[in-house]
N, CA, C and O atoms as a Tinker XYZ file with bonds, in Angstrom:
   416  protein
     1  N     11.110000  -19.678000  -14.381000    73     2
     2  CA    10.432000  -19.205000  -15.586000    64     1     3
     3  C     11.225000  -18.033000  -16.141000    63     2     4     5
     4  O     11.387000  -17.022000  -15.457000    81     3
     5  N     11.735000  -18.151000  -17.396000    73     3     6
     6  CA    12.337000  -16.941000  -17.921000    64     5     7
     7  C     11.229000  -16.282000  -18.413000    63     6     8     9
     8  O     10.196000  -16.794000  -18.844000    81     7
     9  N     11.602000  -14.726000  -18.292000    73     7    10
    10  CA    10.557000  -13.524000  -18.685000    64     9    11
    11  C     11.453000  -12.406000  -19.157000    63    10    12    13
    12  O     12.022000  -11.603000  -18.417000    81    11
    13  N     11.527000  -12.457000  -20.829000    73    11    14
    14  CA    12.264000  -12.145000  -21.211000    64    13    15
    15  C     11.284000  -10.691000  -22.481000    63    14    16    17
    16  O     10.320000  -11.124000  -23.112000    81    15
    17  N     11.584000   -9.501000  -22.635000    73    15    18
    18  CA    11.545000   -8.530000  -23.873000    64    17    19
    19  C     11.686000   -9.053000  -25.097000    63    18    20    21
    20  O     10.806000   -8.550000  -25.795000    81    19
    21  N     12.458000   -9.943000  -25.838000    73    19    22
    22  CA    13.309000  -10.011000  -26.903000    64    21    23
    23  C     12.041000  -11.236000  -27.350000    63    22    24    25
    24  O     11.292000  -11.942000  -26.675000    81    23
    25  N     12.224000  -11.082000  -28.601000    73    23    26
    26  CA    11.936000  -12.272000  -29.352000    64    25    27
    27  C     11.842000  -13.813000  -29.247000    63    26    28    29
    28  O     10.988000  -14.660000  -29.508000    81    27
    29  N     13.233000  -13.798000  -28.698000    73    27    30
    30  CA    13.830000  -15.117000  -28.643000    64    29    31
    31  C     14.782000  -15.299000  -27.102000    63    30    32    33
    32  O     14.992000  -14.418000  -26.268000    81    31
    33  N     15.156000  -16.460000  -27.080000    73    31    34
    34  CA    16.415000  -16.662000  -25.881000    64    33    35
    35  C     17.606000  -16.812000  -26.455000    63    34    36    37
    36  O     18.021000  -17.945000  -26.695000    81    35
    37  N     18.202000  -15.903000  -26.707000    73    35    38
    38  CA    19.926000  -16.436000  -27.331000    64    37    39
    39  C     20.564000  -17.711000  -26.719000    63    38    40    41
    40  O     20.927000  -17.688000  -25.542000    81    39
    41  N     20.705000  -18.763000  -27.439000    73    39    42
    42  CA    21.377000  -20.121000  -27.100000    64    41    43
    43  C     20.264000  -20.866000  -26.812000    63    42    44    45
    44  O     20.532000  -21.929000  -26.251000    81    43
    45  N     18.954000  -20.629000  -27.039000    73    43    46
    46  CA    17.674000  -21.819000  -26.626000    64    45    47
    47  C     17.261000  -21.502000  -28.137000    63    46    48    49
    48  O     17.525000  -20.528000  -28.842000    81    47
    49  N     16.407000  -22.841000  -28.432000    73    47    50
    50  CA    15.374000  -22.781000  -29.367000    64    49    51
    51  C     14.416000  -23.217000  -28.736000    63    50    52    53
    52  O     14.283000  -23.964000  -27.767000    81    51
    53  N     13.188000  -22.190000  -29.963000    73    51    54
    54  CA    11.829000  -22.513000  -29.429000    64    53    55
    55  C     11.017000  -23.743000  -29.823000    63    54    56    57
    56  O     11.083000  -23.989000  -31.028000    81    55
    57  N     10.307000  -24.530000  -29.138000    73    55    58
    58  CA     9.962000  -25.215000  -30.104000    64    57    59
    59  C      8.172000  -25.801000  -30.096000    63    58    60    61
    60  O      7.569000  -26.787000  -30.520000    81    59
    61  N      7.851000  -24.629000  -29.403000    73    59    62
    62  CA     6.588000  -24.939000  -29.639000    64    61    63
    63  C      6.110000  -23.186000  -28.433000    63    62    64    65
    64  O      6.558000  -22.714000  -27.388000    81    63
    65  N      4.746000  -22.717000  -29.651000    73    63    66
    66  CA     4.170000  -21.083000  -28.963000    64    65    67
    67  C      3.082000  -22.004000  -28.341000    63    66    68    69
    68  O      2.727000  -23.045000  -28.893000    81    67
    69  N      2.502000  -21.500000  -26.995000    73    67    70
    70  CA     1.525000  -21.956000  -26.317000    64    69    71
    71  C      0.351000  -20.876000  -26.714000    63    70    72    73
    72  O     -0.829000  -21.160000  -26.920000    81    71
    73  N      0.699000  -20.117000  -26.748000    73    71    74
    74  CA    -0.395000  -18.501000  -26.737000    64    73    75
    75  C      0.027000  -17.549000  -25.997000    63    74    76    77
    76  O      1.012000  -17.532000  -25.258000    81    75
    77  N     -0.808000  -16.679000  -26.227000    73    75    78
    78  CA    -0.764000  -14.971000  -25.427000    64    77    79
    79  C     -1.134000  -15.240000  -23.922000    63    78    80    81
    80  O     -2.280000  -15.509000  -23.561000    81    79
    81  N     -0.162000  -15.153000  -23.165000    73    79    82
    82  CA    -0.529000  -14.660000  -21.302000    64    81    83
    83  C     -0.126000  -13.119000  -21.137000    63    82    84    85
    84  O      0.681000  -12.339000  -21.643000    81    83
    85  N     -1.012000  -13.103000  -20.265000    73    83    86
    86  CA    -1.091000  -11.324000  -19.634000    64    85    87
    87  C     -1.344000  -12.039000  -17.866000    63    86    88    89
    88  O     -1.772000  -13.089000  -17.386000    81    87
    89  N     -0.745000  -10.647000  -17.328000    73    87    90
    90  CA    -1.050000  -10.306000  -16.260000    64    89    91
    91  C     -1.372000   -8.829000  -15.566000    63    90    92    93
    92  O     -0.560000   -7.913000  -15.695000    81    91
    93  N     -2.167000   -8.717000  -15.087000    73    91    94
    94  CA    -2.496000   -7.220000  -14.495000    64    93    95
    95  C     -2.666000   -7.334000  -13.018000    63    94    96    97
    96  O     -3.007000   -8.276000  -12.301000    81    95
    97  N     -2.237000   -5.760000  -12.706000    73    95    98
    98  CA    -2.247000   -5.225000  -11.374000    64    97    99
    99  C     -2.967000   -4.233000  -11.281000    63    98   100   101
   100  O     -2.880000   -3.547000  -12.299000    81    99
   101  N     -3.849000   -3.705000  -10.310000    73    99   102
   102  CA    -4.695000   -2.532000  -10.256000    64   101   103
   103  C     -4.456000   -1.719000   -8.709000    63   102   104   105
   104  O     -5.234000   -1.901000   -7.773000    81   103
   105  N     -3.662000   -1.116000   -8.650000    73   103   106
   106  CA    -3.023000   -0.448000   -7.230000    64   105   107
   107  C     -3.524000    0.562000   -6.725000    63   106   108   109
   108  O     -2.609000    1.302000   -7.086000    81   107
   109  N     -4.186000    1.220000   -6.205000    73   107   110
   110  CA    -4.529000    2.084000   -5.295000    64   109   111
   111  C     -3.688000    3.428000   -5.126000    63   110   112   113
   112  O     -2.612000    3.132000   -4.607000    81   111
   113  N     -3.786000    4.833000   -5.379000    73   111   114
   114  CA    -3.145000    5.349000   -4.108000    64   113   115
   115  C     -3.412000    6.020000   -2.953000    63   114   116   117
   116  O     -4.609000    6.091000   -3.233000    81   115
   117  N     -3.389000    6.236000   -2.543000    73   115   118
   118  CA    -3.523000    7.120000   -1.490000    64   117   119
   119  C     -3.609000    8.269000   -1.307000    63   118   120   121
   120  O     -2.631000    8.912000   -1.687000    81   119
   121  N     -4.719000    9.033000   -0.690000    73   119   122
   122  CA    -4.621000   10.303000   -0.736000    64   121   123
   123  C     -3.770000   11.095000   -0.157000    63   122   124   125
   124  O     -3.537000   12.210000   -0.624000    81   123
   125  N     -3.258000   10.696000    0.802000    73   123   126
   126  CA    -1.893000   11.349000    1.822000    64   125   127
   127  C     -0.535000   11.674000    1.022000    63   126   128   129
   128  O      0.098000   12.721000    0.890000    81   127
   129  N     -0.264000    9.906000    0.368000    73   127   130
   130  CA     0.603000    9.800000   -0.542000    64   129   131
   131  C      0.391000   10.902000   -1.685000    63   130   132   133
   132  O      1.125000   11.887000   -1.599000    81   131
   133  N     -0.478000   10.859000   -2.692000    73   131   134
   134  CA    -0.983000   11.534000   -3.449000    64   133   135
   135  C     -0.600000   13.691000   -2.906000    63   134   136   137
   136  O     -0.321000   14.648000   -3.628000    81   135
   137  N     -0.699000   13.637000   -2.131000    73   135   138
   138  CA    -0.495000   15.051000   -1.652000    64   137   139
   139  C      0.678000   15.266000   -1.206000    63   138   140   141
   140  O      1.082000   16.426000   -1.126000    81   139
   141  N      1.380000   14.319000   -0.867000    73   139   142
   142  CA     2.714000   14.200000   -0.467000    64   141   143
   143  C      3.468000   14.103000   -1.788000    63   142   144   145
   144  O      4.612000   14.556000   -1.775000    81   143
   145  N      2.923000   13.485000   -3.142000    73   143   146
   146  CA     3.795000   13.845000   -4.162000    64   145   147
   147  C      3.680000   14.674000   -5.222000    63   146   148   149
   148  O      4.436000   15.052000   -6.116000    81   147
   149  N      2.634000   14.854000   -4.934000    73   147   150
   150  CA     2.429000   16.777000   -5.035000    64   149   151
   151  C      3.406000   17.728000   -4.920000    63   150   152   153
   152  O      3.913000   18.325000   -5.869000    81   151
   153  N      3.741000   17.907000   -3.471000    73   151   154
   154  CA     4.271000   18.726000   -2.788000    64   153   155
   155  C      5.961000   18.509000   -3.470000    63   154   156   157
   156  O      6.723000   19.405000   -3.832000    81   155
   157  N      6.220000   16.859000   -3.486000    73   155   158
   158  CA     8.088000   16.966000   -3.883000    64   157   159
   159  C      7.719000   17.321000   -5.378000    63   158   160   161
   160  O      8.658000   18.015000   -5.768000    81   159
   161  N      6.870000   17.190000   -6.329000    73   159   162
   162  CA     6.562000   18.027000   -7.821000    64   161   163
   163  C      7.171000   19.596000   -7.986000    63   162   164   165
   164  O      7.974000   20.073000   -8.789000    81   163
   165  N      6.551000   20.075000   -7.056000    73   163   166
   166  CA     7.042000   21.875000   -6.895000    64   165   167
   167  C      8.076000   21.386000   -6.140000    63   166   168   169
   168  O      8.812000   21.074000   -7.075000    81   167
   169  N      8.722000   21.067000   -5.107000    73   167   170
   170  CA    10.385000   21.292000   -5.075000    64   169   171
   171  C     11.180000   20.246000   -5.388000    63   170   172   173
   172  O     12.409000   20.235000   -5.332000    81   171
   173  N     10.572000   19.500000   -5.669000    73   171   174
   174  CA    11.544000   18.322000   -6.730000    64   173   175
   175  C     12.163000   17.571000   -5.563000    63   174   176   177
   176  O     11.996000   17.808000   -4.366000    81   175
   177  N     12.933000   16.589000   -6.141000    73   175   178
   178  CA    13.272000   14.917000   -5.748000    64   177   179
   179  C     12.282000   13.724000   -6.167000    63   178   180   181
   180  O     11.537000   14.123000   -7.062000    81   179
   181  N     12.098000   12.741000   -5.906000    73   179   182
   182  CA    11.353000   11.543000   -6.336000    64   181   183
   183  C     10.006000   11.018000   -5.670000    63   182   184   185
   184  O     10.097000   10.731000   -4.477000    81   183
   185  N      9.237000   10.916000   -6.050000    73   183   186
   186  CA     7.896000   10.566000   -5.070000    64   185   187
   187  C      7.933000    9.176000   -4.888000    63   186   188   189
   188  O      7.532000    8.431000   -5.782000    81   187
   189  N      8.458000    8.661000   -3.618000    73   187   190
   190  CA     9.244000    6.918000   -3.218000    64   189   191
   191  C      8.139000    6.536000   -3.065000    63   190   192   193
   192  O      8.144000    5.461000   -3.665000    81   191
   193  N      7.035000    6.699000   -2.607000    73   191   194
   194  CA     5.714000    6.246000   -2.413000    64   193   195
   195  C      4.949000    5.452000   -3.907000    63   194   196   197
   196  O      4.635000    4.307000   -4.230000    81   195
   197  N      4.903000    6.513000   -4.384000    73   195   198
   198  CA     4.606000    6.471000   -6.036000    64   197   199
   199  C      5.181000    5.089000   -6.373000    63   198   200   201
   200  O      4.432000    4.112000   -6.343000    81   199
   201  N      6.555000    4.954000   -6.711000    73   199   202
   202  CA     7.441000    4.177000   -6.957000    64   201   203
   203  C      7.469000    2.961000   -6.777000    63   202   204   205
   204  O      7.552000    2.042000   -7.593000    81   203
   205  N      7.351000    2.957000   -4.959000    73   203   206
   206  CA     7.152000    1.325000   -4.539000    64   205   207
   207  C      5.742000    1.069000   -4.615000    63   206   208   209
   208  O      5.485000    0.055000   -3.965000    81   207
   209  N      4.936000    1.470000   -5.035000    73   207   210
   210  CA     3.251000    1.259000   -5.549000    64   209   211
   211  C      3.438000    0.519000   -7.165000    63   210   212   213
   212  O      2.970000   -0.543000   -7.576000    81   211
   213  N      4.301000    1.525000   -7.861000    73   211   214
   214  CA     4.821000    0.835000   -8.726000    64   213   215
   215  C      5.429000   -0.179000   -9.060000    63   214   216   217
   216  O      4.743000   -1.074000   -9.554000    81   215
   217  N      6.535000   -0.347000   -8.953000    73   215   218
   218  CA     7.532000   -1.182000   -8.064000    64   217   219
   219  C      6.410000   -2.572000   -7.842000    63   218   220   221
   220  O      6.289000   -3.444000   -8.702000    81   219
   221  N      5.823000   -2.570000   -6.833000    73   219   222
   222  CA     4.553000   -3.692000   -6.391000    64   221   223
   223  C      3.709000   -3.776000   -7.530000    63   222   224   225
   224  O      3.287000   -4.929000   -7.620000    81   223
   225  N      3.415000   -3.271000   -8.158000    73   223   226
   226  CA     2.022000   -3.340000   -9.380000    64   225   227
   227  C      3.213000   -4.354000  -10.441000    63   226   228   229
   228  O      2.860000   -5.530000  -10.529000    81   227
   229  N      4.035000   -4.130000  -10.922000    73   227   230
   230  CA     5.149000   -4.382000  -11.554000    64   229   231
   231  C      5.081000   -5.980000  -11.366000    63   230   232   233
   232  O      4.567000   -6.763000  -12.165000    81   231
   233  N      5.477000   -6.186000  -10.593000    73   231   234
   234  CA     5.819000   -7.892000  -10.004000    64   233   235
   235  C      4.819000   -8.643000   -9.995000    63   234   236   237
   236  O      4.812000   -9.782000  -10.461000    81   235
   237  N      3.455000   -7.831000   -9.225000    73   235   238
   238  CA     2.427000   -8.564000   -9.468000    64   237   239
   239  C      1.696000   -8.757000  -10.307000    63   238   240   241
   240  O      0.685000   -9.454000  -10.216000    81   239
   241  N      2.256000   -7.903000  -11.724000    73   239   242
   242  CA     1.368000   -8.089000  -13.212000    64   241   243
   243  C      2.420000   -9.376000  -13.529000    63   242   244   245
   244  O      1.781000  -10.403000  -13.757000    81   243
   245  N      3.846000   -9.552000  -13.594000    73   243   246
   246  CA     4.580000  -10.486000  -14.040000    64   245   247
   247  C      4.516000  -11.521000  -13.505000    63   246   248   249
   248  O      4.831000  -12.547000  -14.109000    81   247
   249  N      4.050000  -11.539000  -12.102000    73   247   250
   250  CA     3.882000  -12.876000  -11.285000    64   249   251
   251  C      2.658000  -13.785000  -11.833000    63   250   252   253
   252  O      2.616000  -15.012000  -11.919000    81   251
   253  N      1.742000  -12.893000  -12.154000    73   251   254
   254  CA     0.639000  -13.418000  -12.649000    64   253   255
   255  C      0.639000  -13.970000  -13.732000    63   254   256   257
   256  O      0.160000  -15.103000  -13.785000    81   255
   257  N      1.177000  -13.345000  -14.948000    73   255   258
   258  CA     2.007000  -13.798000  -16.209000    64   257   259
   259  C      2.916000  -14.890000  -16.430000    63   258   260   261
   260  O      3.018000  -15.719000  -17.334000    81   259
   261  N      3.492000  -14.691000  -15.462000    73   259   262
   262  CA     4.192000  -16.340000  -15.351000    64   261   263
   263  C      3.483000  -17.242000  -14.904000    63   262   264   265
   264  O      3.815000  -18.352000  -15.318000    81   263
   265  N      2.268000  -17.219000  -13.928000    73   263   266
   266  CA     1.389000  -18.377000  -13.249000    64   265   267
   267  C      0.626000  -18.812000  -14.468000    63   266   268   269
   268  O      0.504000  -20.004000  -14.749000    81   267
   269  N      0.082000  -17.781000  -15.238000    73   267   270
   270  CA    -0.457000  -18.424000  -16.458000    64   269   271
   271  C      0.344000  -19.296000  -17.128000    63   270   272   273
   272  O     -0.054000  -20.459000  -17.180000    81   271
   273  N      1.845000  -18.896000  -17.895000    73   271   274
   274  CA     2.219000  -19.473000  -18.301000    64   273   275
   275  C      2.627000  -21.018000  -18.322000    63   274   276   277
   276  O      2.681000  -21.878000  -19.201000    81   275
   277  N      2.977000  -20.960000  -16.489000    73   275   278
   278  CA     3.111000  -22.532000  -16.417000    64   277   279
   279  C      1.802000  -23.019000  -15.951000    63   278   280   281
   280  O      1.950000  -23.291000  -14.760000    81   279
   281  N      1.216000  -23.135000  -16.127000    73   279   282
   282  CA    -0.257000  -23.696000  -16.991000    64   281   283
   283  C     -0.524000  -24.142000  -17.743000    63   282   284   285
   284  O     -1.316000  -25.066000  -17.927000    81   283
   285  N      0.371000  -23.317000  -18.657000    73   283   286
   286  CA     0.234000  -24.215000  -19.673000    64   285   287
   287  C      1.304000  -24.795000  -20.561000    63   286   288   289
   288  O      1.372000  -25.035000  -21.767000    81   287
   289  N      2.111000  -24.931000  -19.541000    73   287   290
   290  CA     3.373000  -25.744000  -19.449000    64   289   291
   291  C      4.728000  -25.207000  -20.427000    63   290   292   293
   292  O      5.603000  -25.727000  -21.120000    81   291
   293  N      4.324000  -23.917000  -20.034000    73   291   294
   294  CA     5.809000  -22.999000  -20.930000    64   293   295
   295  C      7.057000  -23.154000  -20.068000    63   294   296   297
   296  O      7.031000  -23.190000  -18.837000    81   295
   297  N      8.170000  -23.244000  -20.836000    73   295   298
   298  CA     9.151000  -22.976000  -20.006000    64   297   299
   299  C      9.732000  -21.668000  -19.935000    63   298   300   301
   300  O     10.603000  -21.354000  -19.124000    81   299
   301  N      9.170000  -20.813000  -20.916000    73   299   302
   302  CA     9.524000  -19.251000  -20.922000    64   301   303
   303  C      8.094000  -17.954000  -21.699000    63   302   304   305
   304  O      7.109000  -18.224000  -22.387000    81   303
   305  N      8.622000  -16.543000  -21.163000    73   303   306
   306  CA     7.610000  -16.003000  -21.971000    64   305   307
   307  C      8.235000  -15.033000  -22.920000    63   306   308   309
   308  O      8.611000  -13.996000  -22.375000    81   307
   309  N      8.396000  -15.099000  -23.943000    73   307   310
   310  CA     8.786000  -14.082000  -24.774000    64   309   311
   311  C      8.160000  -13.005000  -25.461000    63   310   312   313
   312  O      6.939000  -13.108000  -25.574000    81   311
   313  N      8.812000  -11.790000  -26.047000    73   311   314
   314  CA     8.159000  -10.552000  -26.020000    64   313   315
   315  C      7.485000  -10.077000  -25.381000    63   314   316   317
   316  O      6.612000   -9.304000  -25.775000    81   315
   317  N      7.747000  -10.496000  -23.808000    73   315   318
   318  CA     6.894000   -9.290000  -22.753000    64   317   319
   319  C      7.182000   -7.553000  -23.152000    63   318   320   321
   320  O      8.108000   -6.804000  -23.464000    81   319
   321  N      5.600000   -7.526000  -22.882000    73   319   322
   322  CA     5.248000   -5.735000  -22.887000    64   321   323
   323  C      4.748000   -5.554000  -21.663000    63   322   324   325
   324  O      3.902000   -6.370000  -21.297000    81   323
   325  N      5.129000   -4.481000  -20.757000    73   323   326
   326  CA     4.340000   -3.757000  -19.855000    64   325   327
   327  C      3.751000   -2.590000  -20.293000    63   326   328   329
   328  O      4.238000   -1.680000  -20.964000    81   327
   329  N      2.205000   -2.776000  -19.655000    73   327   330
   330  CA     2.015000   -1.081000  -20.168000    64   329   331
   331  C      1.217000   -0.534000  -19.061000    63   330   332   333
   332  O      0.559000   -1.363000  -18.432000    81   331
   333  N      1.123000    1.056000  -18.592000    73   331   334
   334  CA     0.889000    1.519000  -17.762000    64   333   335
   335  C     -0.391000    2.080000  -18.011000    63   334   336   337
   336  O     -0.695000    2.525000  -19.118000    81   335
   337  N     -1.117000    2.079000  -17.081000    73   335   338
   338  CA    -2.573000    2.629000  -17.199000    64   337   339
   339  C     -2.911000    3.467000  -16.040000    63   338   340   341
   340  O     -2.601000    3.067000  -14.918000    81   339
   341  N     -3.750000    5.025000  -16.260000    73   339   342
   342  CA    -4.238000    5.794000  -15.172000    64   341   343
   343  C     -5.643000    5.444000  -15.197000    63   342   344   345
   344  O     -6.206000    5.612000  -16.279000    81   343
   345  N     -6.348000    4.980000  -14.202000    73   343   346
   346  CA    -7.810000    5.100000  -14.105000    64   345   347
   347  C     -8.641000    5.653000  -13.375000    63   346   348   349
   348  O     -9.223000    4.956000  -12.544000    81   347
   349  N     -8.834000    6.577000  -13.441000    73   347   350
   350  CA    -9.476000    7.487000  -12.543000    64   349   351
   351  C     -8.801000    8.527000  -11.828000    63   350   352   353
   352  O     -8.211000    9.291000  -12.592000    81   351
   353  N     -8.716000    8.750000  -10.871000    73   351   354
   354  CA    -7.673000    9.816000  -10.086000    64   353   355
   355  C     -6.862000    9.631000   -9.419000    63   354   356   357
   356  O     -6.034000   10.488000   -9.113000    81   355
   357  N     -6.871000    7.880000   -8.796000    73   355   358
   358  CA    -5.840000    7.428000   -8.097000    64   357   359
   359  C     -5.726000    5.827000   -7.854000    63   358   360   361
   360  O     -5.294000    5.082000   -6.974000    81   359
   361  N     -6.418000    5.699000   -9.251000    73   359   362
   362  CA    -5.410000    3.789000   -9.103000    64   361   363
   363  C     -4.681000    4.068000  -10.663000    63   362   364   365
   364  O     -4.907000    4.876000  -11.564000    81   363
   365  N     -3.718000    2.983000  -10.475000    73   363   366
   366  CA    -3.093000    2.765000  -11.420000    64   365   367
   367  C     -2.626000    1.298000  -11.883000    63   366   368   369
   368  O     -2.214000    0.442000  -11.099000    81   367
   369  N     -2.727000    1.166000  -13.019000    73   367   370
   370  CA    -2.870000   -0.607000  -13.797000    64   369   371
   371  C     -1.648000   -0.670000  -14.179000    63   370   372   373
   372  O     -0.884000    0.293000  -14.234000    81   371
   373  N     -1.429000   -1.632000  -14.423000    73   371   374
   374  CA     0.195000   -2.409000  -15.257000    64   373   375
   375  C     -0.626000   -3.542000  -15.537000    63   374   376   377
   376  O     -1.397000   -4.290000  -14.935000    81   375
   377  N     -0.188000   -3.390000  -16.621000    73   375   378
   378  CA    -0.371000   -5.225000  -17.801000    64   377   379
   379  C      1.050000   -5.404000  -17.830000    63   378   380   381
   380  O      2.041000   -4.686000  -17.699000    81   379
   381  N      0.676000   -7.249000  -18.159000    73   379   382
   382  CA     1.969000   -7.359000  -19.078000    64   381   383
   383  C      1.456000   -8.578000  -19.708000    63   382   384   385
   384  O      0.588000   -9.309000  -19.231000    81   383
   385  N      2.090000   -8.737000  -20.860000    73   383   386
   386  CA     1.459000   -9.657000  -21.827000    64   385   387
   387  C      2.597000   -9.922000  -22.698000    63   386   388   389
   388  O      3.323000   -8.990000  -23.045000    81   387
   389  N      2.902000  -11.613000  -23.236000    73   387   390
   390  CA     3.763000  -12.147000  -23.648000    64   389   391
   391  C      3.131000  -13.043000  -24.372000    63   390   392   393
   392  O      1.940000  -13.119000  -24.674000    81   391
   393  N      4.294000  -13.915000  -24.701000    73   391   394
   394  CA     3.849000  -15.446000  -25.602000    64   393   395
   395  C      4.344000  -16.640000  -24.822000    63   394   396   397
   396  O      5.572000  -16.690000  -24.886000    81   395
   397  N      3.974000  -17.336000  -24.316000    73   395   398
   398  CA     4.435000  -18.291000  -23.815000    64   397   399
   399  C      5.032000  -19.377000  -24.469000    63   398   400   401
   400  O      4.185000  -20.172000  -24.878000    81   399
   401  N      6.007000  -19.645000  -24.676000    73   399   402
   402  CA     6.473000  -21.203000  -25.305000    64   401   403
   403  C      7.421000  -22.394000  -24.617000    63   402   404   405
   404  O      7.744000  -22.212000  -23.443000    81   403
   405  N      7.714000  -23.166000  -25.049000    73   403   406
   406  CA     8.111000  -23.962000  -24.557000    64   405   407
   407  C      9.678000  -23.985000  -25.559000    63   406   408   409
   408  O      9.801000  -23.560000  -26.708000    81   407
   409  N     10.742000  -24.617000  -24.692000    73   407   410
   410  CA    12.073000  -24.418000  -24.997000    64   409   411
   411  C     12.555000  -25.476000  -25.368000    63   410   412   413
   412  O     12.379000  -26.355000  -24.524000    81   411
   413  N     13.320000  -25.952000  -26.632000    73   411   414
   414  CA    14.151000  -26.949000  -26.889000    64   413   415
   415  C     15.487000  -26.862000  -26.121000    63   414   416
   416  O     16.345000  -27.731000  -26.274000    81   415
């Protein structure tokens, strides 16, 4: 399944839109984690925890996005958007939402 930003596929035509697929992830963190990236905030470097929470929310909003898609028998999704969401104090969402079509 291609999962592509852009409009279009350079060198494919489209030849038929199926509709709008989304996928979402709703991740958890941790309070340990959470205090642990705290702490690298005031002396700096990267909070890896954070990241691969991310990282995982990421794949599993697109994985889902593509399961829709071939469903309904796309061979690609174009104009994927991810977007990031805080909910509450310590989960965090990723969408992603595209067009599904099918490829000449």
């Amino acid at each position: 399944m291609l999962i592509v930003t852009t409009d279009g596929i350079e060198g494919r035509r489209i030849v038929e839109y199926l509709g709008i697929v989304s996928g979402d992830a709703i991740v958890g963190a941790n309070v340990f984690r959470d205090a642990f990236a705290r702490v690298r905030d005031v002396v700096g470097g990267r909070a890896g925890g954070y990241e691969k929470a991310l990282r995982g929310a990421k794949q599993h909003a697109l994985e889902d996005l593509a399961e829709e898609a071939r469903a309904l028998g796309a061979d690609a999704v174009v104009a994927v958007d991810l977007d990031y969401e805080v909910i509450g104090d310590s989960m965090l969402m990723v969408s992603a939402n595209g067009t599904a079509v099918k490829l000449g």
